[in-house]
N, C-alpha and C positions, 0 to 999 in steps of 0.2 A: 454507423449512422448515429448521431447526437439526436436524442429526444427533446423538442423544446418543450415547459414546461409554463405554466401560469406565473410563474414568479419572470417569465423574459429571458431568464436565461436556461440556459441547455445543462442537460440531464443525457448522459450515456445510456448505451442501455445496457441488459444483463452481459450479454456476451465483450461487450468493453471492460465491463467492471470483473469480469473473472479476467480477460486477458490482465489486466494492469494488476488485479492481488495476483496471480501466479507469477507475474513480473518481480514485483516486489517479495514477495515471498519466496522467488529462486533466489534473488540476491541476497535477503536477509539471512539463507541457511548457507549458502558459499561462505557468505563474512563469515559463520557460525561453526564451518566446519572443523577450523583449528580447535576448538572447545570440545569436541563429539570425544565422549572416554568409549572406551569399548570394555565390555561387561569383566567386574573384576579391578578396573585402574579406579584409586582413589579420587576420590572428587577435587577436585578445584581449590584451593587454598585459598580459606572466603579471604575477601577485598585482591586478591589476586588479577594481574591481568584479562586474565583467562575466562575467572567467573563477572568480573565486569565485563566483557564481550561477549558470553552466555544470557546474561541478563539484558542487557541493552537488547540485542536480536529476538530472546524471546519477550520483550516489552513490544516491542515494533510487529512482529508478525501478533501477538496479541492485538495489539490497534489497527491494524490491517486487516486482520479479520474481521471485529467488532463494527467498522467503519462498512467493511463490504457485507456484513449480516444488515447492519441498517438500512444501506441504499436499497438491497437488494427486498427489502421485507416494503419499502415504501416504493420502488417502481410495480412490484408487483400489487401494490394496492392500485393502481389505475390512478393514483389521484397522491404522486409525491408532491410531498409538502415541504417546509424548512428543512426538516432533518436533514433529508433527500441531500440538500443543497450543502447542507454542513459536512455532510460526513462526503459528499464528493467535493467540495474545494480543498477536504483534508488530504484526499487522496490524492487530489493534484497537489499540496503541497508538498507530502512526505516522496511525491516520485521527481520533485525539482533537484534532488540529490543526484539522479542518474539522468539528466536531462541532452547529455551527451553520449550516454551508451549507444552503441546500434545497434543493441538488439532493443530497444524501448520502442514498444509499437510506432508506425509513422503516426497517426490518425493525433497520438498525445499531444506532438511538438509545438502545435499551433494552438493545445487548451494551454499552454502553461503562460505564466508572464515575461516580456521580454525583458531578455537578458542581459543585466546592466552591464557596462561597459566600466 
């Protein structure tokens, strides 16, 4: 269930906002897995493939976190304000990447924008 809010438009609630970061968050660390060294193997050859797709994955579940700390610190105030609304159209933006997967909750498909042709 979407929470409507004062600003008119709609506000997810807690249990939305964890599905969607654990969404994003499974897929950031799959991309992520080819990078994973196991204890002992040198690091990454900086500007390498490798450590560029380390870095990009852990930039994005960093922003994915940060974005679901703030929804979640302003639904739980009773009274989300802008932020609220910023850091959840991020979230809808950053999940328009997997907007076709099937496992991407149904409830998302209808928050996102339609899909140009």
């Amino acid at each position: 269930m979407i929470v409507s809010s004062r600003f008119g438009r709609s506000l997810p609630t807690r249990d939305q906002v964890i599905a969607l970061r654990d969404f994003i968050h499974g897929r950031t660390y799959a991309a992520a897995a080819p990078t994973i060294r196991l204890n002992g193997e040198p690091p990454h050859a900086p500007g390498s493939v490798l450590a560029r797709v380390a870095e990009v994955n852990g930039a994005l579940y960093e922003v994915t976190s940060h974005l679901c700390r703030r929804l979640y610190d302003e639904l739980e105030s009773g009274h989300p304000g802008p932020i609220a609304h910023a850091s959840w159209d991020s979230l809808l933006t950053i999940i328009v990447a997997w907007r076709e997967d099937p496992e991407l909750p149904d409830w998302v498909d209808g928050l996102l924008p339609v899909k140009p042709r």
